[in-house]
MIRO-353585 format. One line per 4 residues: number of its first residue (from 1); their letters; for each residue z, x, y of C-alpha. Coordinates in nm, 4 decimals. Last residue first. Example, Ala and Ser with C-alpha at 12.3 -4.5 7.8 and 13.67 -1.06 7.14 Angstrom:
2
2) sa) 0.7140 1.3670 -0.1060 | 0.7800 1.2300 -0.4500 $
% end
This chain:
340
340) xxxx) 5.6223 0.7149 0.0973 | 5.2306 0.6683 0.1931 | 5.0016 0.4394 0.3729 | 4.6833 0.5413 0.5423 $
336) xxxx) 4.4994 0.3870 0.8087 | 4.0978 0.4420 0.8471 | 3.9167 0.2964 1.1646 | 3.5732 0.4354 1.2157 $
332) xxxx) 3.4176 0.3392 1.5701 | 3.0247 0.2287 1.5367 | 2.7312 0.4137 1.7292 | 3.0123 0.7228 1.7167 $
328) xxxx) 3.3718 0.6955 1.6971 | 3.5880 0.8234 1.4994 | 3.9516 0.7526 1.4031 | 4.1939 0.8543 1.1168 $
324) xxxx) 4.5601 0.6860 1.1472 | 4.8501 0.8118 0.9492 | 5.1418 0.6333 0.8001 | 5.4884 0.6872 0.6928 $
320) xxxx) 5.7473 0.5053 0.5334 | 5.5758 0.2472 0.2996 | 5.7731 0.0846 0.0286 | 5.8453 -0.2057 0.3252 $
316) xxxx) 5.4808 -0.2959 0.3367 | 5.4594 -0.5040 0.6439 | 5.0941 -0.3162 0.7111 | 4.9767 -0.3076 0.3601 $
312) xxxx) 5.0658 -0.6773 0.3298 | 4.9020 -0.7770 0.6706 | 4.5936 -0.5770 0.5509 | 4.5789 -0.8065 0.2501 $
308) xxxx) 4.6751 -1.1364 0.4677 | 4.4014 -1.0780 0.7305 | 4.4673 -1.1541 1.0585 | 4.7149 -0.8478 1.0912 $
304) xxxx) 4.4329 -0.5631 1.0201 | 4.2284 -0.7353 1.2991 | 4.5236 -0.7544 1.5221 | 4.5533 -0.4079 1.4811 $
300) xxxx) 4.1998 -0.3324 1.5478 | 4.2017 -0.5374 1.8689 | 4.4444 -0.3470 1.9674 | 4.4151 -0.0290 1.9297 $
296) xxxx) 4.0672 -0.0484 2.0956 | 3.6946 -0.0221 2.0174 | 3.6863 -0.2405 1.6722 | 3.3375 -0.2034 1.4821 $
292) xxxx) 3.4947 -0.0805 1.1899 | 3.8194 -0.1476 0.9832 | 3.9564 0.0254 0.6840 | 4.3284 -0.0287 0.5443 $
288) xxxx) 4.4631 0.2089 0.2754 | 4.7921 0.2126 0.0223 | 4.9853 0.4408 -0.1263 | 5.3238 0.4293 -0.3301 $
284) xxxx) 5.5559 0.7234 -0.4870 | 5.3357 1.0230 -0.2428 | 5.2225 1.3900 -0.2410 | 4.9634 1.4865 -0.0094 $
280) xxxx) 4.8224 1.8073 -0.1096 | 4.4269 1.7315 -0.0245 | 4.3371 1.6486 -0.3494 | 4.6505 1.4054 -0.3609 $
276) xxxx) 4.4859 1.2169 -0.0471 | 4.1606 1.2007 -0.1649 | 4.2457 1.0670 -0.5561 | 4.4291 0.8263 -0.3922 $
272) xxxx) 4.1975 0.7238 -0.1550 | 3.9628 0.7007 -0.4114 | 3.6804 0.9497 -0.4697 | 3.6089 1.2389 -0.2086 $
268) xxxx) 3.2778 1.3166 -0.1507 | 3.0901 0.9890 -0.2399 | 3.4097 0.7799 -0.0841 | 3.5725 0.4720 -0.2722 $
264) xxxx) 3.7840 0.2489 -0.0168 | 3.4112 0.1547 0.0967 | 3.1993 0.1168 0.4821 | 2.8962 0.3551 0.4203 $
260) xxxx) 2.6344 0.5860 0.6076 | 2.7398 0.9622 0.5143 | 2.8485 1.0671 0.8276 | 3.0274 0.7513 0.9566 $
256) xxxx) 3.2148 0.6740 0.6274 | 3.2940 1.0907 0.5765 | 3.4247 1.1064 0.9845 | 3.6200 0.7879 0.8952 $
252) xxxx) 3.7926 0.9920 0.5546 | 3.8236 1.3374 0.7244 | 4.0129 1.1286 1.0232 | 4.2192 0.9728 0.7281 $
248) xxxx) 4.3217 1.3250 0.5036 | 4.3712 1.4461 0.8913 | 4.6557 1.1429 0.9758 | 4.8243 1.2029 0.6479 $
244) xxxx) 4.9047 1.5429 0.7466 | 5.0104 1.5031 1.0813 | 5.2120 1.1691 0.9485 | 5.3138 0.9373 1.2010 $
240) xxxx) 5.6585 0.7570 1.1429 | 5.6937 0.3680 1.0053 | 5.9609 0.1723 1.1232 | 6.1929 -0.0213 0.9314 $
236) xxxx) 6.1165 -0.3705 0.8391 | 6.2562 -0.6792 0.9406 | 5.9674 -0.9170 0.9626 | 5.9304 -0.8421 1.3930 $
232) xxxx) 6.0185 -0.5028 1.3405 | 5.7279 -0.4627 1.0687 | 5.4965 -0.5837 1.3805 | 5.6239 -0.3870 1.6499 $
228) xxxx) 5.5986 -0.0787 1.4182 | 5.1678 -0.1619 1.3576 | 5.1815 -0.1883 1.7430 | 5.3620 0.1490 1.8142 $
224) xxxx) 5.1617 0.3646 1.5863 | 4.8275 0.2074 1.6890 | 4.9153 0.2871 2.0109 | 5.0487 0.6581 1.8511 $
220) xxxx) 4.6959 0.6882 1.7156 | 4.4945 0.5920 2.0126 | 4.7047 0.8652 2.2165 | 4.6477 1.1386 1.9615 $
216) xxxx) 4.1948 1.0604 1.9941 | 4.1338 1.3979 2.1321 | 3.8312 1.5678 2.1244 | 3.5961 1.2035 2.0558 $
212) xxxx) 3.2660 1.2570 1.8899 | 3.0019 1.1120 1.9304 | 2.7613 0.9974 1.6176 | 2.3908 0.9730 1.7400 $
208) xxxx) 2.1277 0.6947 1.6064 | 2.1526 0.5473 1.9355 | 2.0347 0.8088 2.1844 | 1.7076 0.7990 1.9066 $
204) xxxx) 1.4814 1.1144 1.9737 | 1.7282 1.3406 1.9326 | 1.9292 1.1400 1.6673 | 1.6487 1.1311 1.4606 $
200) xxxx) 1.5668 1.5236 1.4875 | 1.8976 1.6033 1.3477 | 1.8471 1.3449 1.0983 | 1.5405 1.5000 0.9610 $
196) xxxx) 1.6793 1.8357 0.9712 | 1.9435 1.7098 0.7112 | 1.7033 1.5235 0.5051 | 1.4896 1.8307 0.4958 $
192) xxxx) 1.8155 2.0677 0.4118 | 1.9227 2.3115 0.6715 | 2.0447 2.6696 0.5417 | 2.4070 2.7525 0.5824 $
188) xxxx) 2.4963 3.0243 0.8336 | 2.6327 2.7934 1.0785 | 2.9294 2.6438 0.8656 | 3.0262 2.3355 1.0633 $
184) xxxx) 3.3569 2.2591 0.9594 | 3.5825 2.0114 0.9477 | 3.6389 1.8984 0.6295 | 3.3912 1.6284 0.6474 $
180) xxxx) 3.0948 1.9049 0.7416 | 3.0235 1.8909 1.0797 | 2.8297 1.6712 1.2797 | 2.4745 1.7929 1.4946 $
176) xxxx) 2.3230 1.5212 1.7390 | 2.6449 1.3618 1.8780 | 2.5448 1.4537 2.2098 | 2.9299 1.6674 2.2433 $
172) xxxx) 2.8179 1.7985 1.8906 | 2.4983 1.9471 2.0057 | 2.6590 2.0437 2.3447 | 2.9070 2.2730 2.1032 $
168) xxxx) 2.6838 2.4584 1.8785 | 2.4589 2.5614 2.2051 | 2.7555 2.6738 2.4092 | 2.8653 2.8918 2.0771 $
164) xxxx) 2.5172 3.0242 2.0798 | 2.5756 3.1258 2.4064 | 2.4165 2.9808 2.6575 | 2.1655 3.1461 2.9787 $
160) xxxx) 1.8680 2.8708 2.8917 | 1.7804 3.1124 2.5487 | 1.9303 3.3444 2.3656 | 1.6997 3.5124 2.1166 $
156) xxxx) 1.9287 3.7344 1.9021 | 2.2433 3.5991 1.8748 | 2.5720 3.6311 2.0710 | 2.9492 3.5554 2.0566 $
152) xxxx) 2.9232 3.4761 1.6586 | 3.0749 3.1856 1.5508 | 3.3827 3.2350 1.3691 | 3.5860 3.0774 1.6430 $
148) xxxx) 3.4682 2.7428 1.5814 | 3.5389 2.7220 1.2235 | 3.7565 2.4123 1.2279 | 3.4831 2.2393 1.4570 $
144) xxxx) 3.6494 1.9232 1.6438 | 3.9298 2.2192 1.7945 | 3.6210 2.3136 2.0135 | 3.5783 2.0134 2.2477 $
140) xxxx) 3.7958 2.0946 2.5272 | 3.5464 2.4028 2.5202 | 3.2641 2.1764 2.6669 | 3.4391 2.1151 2.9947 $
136) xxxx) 3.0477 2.0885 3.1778 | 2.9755 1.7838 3.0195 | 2.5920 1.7781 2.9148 | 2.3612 1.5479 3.0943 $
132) xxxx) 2.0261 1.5222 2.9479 | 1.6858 1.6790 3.0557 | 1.4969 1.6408 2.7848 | 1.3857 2.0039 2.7828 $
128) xxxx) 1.7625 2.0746 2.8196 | 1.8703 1.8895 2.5309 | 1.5594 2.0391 2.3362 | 1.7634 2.3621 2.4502 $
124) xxxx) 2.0464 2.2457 2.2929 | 1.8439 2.1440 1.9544 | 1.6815 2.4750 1.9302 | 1.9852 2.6347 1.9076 $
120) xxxx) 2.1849 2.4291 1.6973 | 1.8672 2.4643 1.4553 | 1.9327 2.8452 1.4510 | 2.3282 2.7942 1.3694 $
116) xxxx) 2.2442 2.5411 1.0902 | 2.0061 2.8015 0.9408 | 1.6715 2.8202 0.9101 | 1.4716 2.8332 0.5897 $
112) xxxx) 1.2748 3.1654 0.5770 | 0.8495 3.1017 0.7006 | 0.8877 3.1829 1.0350 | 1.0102 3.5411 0.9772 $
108) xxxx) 1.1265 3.5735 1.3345 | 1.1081 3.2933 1.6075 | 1.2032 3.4247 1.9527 | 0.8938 3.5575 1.9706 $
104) xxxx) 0.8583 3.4036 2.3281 | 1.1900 3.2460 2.3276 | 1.2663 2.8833 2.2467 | 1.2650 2.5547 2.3712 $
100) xxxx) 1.1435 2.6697 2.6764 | 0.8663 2.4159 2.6878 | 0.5724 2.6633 2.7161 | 0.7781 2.8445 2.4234 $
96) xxxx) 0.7760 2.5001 2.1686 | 0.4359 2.4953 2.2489 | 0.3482 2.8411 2.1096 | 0.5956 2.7368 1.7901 $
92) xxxx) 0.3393 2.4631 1.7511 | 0.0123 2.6080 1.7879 | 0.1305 2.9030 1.5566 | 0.2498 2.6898 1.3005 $
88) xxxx) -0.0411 2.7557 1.0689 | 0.0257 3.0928 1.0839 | -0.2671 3.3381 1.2020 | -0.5612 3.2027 1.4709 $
84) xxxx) -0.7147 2.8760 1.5974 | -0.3226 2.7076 1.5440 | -0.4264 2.3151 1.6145 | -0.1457 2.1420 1.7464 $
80) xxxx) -0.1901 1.7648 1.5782 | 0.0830 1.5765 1.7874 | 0.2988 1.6701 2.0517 | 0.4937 1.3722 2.0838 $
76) xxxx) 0.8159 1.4801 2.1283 | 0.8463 1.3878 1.7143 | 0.5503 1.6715 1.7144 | 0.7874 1.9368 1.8417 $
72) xxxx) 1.0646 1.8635 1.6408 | 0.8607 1.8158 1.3215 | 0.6842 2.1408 1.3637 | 0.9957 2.3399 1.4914 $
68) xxxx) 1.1448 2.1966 1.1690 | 0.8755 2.2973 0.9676 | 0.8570 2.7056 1.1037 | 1.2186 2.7603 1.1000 $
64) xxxx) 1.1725 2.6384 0.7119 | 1.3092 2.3141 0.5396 | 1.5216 2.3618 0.2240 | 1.5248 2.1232 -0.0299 $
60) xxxx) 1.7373 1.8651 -0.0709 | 1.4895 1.5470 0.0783 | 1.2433 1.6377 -0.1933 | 1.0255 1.4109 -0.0368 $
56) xxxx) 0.8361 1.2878 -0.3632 | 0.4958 1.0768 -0.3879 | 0.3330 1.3956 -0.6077 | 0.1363 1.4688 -0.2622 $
52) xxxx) 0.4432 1.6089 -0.0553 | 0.6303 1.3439 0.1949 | 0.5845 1.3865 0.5570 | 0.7330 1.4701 0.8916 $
48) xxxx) 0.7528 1.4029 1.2612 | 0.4541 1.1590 1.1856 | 0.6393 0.8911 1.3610 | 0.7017 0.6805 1.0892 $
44) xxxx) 0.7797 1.0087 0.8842 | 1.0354 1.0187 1.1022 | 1.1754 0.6383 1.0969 | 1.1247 0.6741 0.7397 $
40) xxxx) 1.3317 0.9657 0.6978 | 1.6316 0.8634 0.9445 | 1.6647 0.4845 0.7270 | 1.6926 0.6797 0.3707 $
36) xxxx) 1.9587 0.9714 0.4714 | 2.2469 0.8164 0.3354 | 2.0587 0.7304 -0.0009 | 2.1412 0.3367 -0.0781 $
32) xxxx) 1.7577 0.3417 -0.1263 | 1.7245 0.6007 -0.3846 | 1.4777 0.8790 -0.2626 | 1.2973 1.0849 -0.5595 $
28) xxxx) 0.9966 0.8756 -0.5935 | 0.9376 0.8045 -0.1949 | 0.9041 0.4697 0.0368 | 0.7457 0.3955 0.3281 $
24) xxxx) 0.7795 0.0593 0.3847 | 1.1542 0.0139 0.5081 | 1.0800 0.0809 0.9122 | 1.3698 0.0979 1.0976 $
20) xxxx) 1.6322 -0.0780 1.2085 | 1.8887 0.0674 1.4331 | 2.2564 -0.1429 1.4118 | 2.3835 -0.4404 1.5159 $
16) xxxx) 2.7794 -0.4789 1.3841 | 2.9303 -0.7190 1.1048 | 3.2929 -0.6498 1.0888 | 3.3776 -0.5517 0.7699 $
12) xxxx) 3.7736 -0.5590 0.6543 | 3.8928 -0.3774 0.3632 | 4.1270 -0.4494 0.1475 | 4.3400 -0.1463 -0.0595 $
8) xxxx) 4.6421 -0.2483 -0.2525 | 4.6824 -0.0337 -0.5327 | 5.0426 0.0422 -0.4869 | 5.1402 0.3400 -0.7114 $
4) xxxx) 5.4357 0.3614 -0.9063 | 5.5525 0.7112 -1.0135 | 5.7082 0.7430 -1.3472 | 6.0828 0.8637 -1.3275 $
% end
């Protein structure tokens, strides 16, 4: 029997402030629909970093231990460090110590791109320099990073009294340091430039950050109950939560809020439909509604109602199951998926 697929996918935008920053600096190999574009000219705006003298940024590249210290350090406004002897870094990683930011020779072979776990570091003790309130039942938070328990109980340099599993974890409670969108955070992976400039962006820039939220299973089963009360209301049969559906969603919201875009059609992952069968889910009809900007079940549900297309997915009577995807950062992420 050929499978029938329902196509109907709306979305619904909800015009939201957001950080502006500077759009005059501009480089050869950054496109301006790049995910990355606004957090690289608001550093190089602030001399945090800069472009290389052929007009590109090379925003894929690696950055080294010694860069990012640079661009951290000078982004707190410690500007023009002169080193008067060996590395050129040496003023900077020399203030970066005075501030406790790291270790006297903490920093080995300065010149090797650091890894995600070594700029998690850095970043919680920055947290520390700064002075900012960190919640003190951090582990609640550890099922939001799939490979959590891979991280390695101790590393070379500790610094403030944490572990470097402590450190990974305040710099996702601050919203600073997101995973990867399947989950994980993959600490032994080198940091790009456009990756390290974020990182430093959202330190700076309290708004810039993406929270995350350790347990969002009561929001879903609100949603759960409203989207039911409305199909009971035009005589349709319930719809039950799907555990599986539900993560293909959350990876879907956590890709829209990562990557810096509000579309059915994901960079990463492709349609919905191509996402959801990717990642094993096997449906006859599918559908998606997005929303954004919407901080309660709600509102988000009567959102989804006021408009006829989201209506339709909603009252769908092909559809059986559903899951719900939230996250919430500057903006909340709404994605609800449709299957049977």
């Amino acid at each position: 029997m050929n499978k029938r697929i329902s196509m109907i996918i709306l979305a619904l935008i909800l015009l939201m402030g957001n950080i502006s920053y500077a759009q005059d600096i501009k480089f050869t190999d950054i496109h301006k629909s790049a995910w990355y574009i606004n957090t690289i000219t608001y550093l190089v705006s602030r001399g945090g970093i800069s472009g290389y003298p052929d007009g590109s940024f090379r925003p894929n590249n690696h950055i080294t231990k010694a860069e990012f210290l640079k661009a951290l350090i000078s982004s707190l406004g410690y500007k023009d460090i002169k080193s008067t002897t060996g590395h050129w870094a040496k003023g900077y990683i020399e203030k970066a110590e005075d501030l406790n930011i790291i270790d006297e020779d903490w920093l080995k072979e300065i010149d090797k791109p650091i890894s995600r776990y070594e700029m998690a570091r850095i970043i919680s003790n920055t947290l520390s320099f700064k002075q900012e309130s960190i919640p003190t039942d951090l582990l609640k938070y550890k099922n939001a990073i799939s490979d959590f328990d891979s991280i390695p109980s101790t590393l070379t340099g500790e610094t403030n009294g944490k572990s470097l599993s402590e450190s990974v974890l305040e710099s996702y409670v601050k919203g600073i340091v997101t995973g990867y969108p399947n989950g994980t955070f993959q600490g032994i992976k080198p940091l790009t430039r456009a990756e390290a400039s974020t990182v430093i962006v959202r330190v700076l820039d309290n708004k810039s950050r993406i929270i995350i939220n350790p347990n969002e299973e009561s929001t879903e089963n609100e949603v759960l109950r409203l989207v039911n009360i409305e199909r009971s209301k035009a005589g349709v049969q319930p719809l039950s939560l799907s555990k599986e559906v539900s993560e293909v969603a959350l990876l879907k919201s956590k890709d829209m809020a990562l990557f810096n875009y509000f579309d059915h059609t994901s960079p990463n992952y492709g349609s919905p439909f191509e996402m959801m069968k990717d990642m094993g889910i096997s449906y006859r009809a599918a559908g998606e509604n997005l929303a954004v900007g919407y901080d309660t079940p709600a509102a988000v549900v009567k959102g989804w109602m006021d408009s006829p297309g989201h209506r339709k997915n909603i009252l769908n009577s092909q559809f059986n199951k559903m899951g719900i995807g939230i996250h919430r950062g500057d903006r909340t992420y709404w994605t609800q998926m449709f299957t049977n």
